[in-house]
C-alpha positions as CSV (number, residue, x, y, z in Angstrom):
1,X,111.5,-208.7,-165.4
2,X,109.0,-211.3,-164.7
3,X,111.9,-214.0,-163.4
4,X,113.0,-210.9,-161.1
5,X,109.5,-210.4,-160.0
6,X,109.2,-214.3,-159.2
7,X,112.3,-214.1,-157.3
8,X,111.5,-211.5,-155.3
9,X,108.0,-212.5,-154.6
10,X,109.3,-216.6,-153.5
11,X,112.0,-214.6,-150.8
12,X,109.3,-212.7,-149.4
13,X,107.2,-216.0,-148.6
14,X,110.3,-217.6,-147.7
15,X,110.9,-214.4,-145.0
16,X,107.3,-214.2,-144.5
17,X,107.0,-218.2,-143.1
18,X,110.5,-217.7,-140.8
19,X,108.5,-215.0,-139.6
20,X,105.5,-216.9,-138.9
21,X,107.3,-219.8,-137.7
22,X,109.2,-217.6,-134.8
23,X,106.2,-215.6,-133.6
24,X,104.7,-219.5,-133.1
25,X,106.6,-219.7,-130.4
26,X,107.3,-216.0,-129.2
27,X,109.4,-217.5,-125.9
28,X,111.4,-218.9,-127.8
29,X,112.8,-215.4,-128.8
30,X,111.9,-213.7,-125.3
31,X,113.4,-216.2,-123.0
32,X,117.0,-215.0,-123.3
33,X,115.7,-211.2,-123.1
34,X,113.7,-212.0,-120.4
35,X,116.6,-213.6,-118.4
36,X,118.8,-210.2,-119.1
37,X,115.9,-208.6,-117.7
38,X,115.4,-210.6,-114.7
39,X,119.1,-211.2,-113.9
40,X,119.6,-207.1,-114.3
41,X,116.5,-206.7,-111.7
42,X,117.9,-209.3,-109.6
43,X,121.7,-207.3,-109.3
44,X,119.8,-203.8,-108.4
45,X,118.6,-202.6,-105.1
46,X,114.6,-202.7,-106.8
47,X,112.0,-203.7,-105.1
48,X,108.6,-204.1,-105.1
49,X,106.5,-201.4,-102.2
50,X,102.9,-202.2,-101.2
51,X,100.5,-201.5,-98.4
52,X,97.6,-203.7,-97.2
53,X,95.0,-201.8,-95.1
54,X,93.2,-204.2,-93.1
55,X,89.6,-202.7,-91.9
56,X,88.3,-202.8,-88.7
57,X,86.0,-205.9,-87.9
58,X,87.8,-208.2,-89.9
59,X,87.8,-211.3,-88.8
60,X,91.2,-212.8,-87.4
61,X,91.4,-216.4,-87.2
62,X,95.3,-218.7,-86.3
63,X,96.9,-220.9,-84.3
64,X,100.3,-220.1,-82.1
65,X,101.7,-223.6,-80.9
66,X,104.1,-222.7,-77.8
67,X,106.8,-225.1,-77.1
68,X,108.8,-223.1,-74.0
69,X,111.2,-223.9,-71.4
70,X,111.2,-222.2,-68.2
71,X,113.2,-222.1,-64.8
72,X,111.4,-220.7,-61.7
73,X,113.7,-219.7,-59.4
74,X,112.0,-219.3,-56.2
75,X,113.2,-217.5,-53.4
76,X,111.2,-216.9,-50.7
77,X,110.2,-217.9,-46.9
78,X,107.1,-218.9,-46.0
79,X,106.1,-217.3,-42.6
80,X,104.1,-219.5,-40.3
81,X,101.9,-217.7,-37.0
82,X,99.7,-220.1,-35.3
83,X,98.8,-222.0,-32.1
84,X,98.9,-225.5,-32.0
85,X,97.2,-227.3,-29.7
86,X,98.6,-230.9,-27.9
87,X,96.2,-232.7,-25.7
88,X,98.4,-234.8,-23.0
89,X,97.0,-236.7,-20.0
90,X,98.5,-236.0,-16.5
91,X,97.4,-237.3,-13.6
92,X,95.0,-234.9,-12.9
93,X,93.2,-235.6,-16.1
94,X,93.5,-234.8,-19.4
95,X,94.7,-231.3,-20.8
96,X,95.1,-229.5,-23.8
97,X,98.4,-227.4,-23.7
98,X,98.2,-224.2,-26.6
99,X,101.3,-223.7,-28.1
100,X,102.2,-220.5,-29.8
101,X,104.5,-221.4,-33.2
102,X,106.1,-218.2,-34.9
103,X,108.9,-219.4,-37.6
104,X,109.4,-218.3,-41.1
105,X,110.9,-221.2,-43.4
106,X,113.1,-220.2,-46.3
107,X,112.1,-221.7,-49.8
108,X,115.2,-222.3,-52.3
109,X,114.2,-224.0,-55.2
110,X,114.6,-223.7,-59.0
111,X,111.5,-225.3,-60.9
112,X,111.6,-226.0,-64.3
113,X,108.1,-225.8,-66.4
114,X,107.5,-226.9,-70.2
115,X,104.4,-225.2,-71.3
116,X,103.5,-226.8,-74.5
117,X,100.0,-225.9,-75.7
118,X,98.6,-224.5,-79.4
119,X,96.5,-221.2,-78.3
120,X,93.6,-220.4,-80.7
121,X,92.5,-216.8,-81.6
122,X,89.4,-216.0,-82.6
123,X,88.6,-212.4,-82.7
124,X,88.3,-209.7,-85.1
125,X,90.2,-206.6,-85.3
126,X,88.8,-203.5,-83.3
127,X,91.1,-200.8,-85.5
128,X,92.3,-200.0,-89.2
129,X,95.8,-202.1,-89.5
130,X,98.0,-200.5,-92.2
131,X,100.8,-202.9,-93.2
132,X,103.3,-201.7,-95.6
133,X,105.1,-204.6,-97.0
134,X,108.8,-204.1,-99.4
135,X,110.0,-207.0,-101.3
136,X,113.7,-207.2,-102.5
137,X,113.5,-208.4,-105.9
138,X,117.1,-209.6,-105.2
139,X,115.4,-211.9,-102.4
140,X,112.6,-213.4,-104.7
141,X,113.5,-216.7,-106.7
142,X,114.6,-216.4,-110.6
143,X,111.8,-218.7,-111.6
144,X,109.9,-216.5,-109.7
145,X,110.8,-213.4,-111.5
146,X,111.3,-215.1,-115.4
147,X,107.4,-216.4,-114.3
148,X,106.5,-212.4,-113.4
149,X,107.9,-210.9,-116.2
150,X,106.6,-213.6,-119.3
151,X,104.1,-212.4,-121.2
């Protein structure tokens, strides 16, 4: 009885330090659960729902850099009403001679414009913003989502 009792005692140990030795390293044993898991998550349609509420008065500070191309097509006349006056000498002496000049002169021209500049806002917000965001989990990268879900 006493051999029996030995024998049973040395394979509990024995299961008692593969035991030990696997929860050690517990990844180990999760990883390939956690990568059924992940890959499962991946396939659905879940995904993760969240609002941010951004209070008024917060302070909004970025940069928008603008690198645009623009045509101007203008198409217009310009109208021109004045009196011109041309002094000329005659043999009586010099005179001035007013001229009245009424024309309109037609403006056809396309003008292109690159407006490059960075603008720089610095304000604060004068209401309650209320974003709701929605992340695909089928969007998110797997290292991403193994990293989420280990322990």
């Amino acid at each position: 009885m006493a051999p029996a009792a030995l024998a049973i005692a040395l394979v509990s140990l024995a299961i008692n330090g593969v035991l030990l030795h696997r929860l050690s390293r517990p990844e180990r044993t999760l990883a390939p659960a956690l990568d059924r898991v992940a890959e499962r998550l991946r396939n659905s349609d879940a995904a993760i729902k969240y609002t941010v509420r951004i209070p008024a008065g917060t302070p909004v500070s970025f940069d928008i850099p603008i690198d645009q191309r623009y045509v101007i097509n203008l198409r217009t006349s310009l109208p021109i009403n004045t009196d011109v006056r041309v002094p000329f000498n005659t043999p009586f002496g010099n005179r001035v001679v007013t001229i009245p000049v009424h024309a309109s002169v037609p403006l056809r021209q396309d003008i292109p414009v690159h407006l490059v500049d960075t603008f720089h806002l610095r304000t604060q917000t004068g209401a309650e913003y209320v974003v709701p965001l929605e992340i695909k989990l089928k969007d998110l990268p797997m290292d991403a989502l193994r990293h989420a879900l280990a322990p």
